[in-house]
C-alpha positions as MATLAB code, in Angstrom:
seq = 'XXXXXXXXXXXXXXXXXXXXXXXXXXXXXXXXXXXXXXXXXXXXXXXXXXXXXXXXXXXXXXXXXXXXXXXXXXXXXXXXXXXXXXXXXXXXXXXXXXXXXXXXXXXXXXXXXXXXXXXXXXXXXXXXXXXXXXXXXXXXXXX';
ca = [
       0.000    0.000    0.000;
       1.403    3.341   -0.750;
       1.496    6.555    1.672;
      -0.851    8.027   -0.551;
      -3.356    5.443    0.074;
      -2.815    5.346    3.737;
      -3.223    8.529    3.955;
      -6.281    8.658    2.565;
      -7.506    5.725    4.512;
      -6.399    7.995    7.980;
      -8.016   11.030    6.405;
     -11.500    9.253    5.487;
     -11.250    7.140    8.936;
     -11.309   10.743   10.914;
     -13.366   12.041    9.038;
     -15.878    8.950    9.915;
     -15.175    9.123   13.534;
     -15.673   13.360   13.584;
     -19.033   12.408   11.855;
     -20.134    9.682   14.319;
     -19.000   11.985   17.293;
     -21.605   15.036   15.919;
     -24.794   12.979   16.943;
     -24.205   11.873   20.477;
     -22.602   15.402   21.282;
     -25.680   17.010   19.653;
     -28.207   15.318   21.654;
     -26.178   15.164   24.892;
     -25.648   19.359   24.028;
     -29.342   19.740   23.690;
     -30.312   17.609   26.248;
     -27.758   19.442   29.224;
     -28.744   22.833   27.965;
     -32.644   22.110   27.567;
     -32.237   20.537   31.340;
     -30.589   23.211   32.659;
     -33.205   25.396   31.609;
     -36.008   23.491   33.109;
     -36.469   24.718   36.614;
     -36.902   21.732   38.047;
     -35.239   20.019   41.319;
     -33.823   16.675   41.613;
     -30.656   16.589   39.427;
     -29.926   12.690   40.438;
     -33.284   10.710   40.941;
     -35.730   13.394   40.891;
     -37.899   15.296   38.536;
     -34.941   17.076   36.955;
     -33.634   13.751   36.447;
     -36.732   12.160   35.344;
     -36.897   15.068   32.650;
     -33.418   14.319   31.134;
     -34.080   10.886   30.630;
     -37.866   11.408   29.104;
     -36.240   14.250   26.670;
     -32.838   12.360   25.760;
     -34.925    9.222   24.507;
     -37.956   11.035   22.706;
     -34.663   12.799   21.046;
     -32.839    9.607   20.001;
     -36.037    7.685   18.984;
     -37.571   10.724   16.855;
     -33.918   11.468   15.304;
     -33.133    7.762   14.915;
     -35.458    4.688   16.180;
     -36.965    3.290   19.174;
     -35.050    0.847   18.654;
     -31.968    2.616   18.951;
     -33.246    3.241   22.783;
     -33.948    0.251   24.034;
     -30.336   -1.063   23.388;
     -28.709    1.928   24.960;
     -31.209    1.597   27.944;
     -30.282   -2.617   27.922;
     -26.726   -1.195   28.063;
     -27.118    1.548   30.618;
     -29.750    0.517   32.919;
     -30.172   -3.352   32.221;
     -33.297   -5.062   32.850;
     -34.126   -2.338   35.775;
     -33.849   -4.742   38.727;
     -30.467   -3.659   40.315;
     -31.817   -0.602   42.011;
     -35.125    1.804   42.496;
     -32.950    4.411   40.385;
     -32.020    2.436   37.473;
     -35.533    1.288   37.099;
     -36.741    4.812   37.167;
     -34.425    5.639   34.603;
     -35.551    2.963   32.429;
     -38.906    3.707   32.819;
     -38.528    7.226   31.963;
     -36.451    6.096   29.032;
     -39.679    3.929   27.831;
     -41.738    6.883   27.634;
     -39.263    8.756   25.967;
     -39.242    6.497   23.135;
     -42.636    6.261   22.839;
     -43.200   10.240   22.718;
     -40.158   10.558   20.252;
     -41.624    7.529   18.049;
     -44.898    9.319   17.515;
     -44.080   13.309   18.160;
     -44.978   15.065   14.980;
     -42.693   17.955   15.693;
     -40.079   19.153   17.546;
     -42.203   21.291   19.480;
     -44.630   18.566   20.283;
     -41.410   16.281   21.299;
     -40.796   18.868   23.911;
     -44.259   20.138   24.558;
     -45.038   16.132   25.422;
     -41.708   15.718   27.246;
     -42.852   18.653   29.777;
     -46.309   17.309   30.077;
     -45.036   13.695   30.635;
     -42.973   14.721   33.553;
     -45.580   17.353   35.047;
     -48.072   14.752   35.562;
     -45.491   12.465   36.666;
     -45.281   11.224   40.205;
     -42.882    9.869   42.901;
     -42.666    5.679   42.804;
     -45.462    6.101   39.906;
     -46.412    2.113   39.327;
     -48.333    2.958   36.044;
     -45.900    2.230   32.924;
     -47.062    5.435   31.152;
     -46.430    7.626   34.042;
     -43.193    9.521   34.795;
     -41.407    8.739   37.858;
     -38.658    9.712   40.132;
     -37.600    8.706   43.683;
     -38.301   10.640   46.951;
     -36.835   14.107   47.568;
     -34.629   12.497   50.006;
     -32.873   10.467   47.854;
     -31.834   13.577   45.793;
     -29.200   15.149   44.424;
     -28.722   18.243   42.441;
     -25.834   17.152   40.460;
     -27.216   16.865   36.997;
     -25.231   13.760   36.182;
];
């Protein structure tokens, strides 16, 4: 193979890897700065919390696929059983994907992301209900 070639090779391999690094850093950017914004408490297992994971999957699954959540939440959270906190955040990330998969706008992504987590509750049992632990389990760390 010739330096030319390699080079090449390097050059397009960067530029695949800057490409691939655009999307996560997009949504996480959105995400933290849309968050931040919020007003609400509870960085670490509270509404706050609750929020970021609603909005970061409705992102992901109107930008990409459903799909694409439920591996990263396999991957993040697992099955949900290891702790109250994980399986809030895999809740949360459920509903997410479901607002994302059927949000006809961006607007209505984030209108339904706010509404989702307003009528959300502490321990909420209900599948379609936001959820977040008790206030004295939080922390107001964002992440």
């Amino acid at each position: 193979m010739t330096w030319l070639r390699l080079a090449r090779r390097w050059r397009w391999l960067a530029f695949a890897g800057a490409a691939l690094s655009i999307y996560p850093a997009s949504v996480l950017g959105t995400v933290y700065w849309q968050t931040q914004h919020s007003a609400l408490e509870g960085g670490r297992n509270g509404p706050r919390d609750a929020y970021r994971h609603t909005l970061a999957s409705a992102i992901v699954a109107y930008t990409l696929a459903p799909g694409v959540v439920d591996m990263v939440t396999t991957v993040m959270e697992g099955d949900g059983s290891a702790s109250a906190a994980r399986a809030m955040d895999a809740q949360n990330n459920r509903i997410g994907a479901r607002i994302g998969a059927t949000a006809g706008s961006w607007d209505e992504l984030l209108r339904r992301v706010r509404v989702s987590v307003a009528e959300g509750a502490v321990d909420a049992e209900d599948p379609e209900q936001s959820t977040w632990l008790p206030a004295d389990t939080w922390a107001e760390r964002l992440y």
